[in-house]
N, C-alpha and C positions, 0 to 999 in steps of 0.2 A: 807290637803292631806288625801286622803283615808289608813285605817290601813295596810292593803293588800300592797299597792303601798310604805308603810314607811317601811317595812321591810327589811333587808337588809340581800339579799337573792344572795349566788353566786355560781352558776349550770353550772361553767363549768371550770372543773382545770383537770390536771392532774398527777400522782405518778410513782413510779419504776416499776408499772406495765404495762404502756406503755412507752412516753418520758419522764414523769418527772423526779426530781430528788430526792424527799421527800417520805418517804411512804407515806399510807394512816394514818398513826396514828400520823404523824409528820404534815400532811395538817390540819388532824381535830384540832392539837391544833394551827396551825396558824391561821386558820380561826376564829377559837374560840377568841383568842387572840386580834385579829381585829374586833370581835363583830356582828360575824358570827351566826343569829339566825335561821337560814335556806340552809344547804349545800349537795351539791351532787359532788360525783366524777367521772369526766365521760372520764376513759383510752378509750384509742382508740379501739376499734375493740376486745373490752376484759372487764370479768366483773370479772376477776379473785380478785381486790380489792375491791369486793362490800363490803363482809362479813365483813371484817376488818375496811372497813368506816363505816358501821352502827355501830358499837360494837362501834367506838372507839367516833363517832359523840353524843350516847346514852351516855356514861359518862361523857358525858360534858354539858349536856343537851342542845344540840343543835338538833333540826328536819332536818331529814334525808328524801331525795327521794333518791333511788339508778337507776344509772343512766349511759350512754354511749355514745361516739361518733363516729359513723360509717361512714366510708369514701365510698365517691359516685363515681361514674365514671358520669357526665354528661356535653351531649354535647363535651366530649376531655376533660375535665376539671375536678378536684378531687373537689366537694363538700362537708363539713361536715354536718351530719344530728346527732343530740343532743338527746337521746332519755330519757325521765325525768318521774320514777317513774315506772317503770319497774320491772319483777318479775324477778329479776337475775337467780332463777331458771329454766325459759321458757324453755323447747325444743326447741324452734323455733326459737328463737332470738340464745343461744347457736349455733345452730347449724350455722347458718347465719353467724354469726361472725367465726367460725370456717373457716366456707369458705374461707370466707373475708380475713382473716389472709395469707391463703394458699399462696404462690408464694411470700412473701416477702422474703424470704433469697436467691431465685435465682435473685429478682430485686438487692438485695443490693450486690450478685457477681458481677453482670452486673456494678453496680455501679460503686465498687472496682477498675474495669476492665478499665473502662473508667478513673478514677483517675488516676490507673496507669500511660495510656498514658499521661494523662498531667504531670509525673515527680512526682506523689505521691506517692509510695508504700505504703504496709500495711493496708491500708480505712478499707477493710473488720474488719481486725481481732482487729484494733484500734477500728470502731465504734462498736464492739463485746462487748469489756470492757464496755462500756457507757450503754448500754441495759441490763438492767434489768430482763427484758426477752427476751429471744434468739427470741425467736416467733414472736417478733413484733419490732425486728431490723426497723429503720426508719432512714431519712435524718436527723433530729435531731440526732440522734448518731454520723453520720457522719458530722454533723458542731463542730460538742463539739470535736470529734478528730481533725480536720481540724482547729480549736484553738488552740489546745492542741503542734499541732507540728507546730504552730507558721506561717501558711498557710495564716490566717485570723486574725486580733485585737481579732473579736467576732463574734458571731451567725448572727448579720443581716448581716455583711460583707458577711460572708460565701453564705448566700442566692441572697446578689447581682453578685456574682462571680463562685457559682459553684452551684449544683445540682435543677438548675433550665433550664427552655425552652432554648436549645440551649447553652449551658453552662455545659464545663466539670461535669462527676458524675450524669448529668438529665437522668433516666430511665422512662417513664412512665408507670404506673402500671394501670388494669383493676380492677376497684372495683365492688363494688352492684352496682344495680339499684336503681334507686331514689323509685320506686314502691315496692322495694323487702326489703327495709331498713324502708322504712314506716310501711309496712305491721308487718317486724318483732316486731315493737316497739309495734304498735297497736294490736295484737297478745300477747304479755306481757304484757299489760294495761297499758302502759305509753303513750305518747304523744311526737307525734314528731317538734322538733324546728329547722330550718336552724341558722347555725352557722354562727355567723362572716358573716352577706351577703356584707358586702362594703370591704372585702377581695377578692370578684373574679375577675376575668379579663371578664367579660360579658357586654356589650350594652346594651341599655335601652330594644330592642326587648326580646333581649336573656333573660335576668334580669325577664321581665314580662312574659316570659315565664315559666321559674321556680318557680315565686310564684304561676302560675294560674296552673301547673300541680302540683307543690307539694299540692297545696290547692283540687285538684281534686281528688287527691289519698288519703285523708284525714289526712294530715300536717296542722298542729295547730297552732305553734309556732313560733315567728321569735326571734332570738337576737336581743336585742336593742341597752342595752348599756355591751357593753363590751370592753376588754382591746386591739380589735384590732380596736376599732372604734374612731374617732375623736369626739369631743364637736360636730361640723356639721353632721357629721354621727348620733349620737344620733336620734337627731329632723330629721335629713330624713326618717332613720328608721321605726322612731317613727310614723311620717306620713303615711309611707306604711303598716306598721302594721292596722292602723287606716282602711285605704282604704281596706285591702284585708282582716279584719277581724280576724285581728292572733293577740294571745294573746302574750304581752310580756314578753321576758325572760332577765335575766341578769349574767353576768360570768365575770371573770377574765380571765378565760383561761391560768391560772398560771401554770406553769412549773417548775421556779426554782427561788428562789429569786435572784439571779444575772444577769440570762438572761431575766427577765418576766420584763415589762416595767410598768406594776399593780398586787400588793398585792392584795391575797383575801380579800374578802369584803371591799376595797377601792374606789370601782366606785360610783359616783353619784348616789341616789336611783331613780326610776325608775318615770317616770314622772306619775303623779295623774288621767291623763286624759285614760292611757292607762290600761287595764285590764290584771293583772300580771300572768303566766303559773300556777305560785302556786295557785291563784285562783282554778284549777281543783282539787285541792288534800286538804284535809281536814288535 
């Protein structure tokens, strides 16, 4: 196995600065903990915990890229696009995600609203508690309440029964463009990676559709192995990766240890034949 492809490398979690539930000083020592030699923290649509993961990644001596996940609008469907190695300071990405952010607390009234009708009061101001930041209130607040008051067992319950397509609490929200979110990343020197792709609800057309424009607007990166992907998913992936050229990436995608289904730096390392994201970054 190539040295590059044995590192165990996970570029995709989240803190209290979007959904999760750990700061970023509580992630770097789990990661760390798990034998995390290579970490990035990437809140949603916010780089408000960059600072605090380098500082806290650097006393641990673990290698940091500082990093994001920016939500897509494409095709009717919320995409994530992973941005890895990024000048958190950018104008351009800041501002983009600024945007980006905009309209989330009237989607999560709307939400509330619709809860209501199904016999829930309070959503709003219960998924409030759970956010960390007011700013980037999300569905994840609203299943962790939606647990809380004994609605749902747990979080995946929640998403099979409420704030999904046609299912009390589903608002859909307009995000970036898959071109405006690339642009930002690559505008801040980092490199852009589709998150999670055997997460979407797309067709084999749709599917090839979004690798061959994201690969046209200059998207680099796929997720390979990560904690929303099966053993099978892996090697598909991994295969498409192969085919269209994109380097791979690997993540947990860790939120909270009780609702995340993989621990940082717990995933399988990254198969030898595929050429790893961190490759770009010395």
């Amino acid at each position: 196995m190539s040295s590059l492809s044995a590192v165990n490398a996970d570029l995709h979690c989240h803190s209290v600065v979007s959904d999760g539930t750990l700061t970023p000083e509580q992630l770097a020592q789990r990661a760390h903990a798990n034998g995390v030699k290579l970490w990035s923290l990437t809140d949603h649509d916010e780089l408000g915990g960059q600072e605090r993961a380098k500082e806290a990644a650097a006393a641990l001596n673990m290698n940091y890229l500082a990093g994001v996940e920016i939500s897509v609008t494409w095709l009717g469907q919320t995409i994530h696009i992973v941005g890895l190695g990024i000048d958190p300071q950018d104008s351009g990405i800041l501002d983009g995600l600024r945007r980006t952010r905009e309209g989330r607390s009237g989607r999560a009234k709307q939400m509330s609203e619709q809860l209501l009708k199904a016999g829930i009061p309070g959503a709003y101001e219960g998924a409030l508690h759970y956010a960390g930041n007011h700013d980037l209130i999300s569905r994840t607040h609203f299943a962790r309440f939606l647990v809380e008051r004994g609605v749902c067992k747990d979080t995946e319950q929640v998403f099979k029964n409420y704030l999904v397509e046609d299912k009390p609490g589903h608002v859909p929200h307009c995000w970036a463009n898959l071109d405006e979110a690339i642009g930002w990343i690559k505008s801040a020197g980092g490199v852009a990676v589709i998150a999670h792709p055997g997460r979407y609800k797309l067709n084999l057309m749709q599917r090839d559709q979004l690798f061959e424009y994201f690969k046209d607007h200059g998207g680099l990166g796929l997720e390979v192995i990560t904690g929303s992907h099966s053993p099978d998913q892996y090697q598909e992936y991994g295969k498409i990766a192969q085919q269209y050229g994109f380097l791979a990436s690997r993540g947990s995608d860790f939120h909270d240890p009780s609702e995340s289904h993989i621990d940082l730096g717990t995933l399988p390392l990254l198969p030898e034949h595929l050429t790893p994201v961190w490759s770009m970054f010395h």
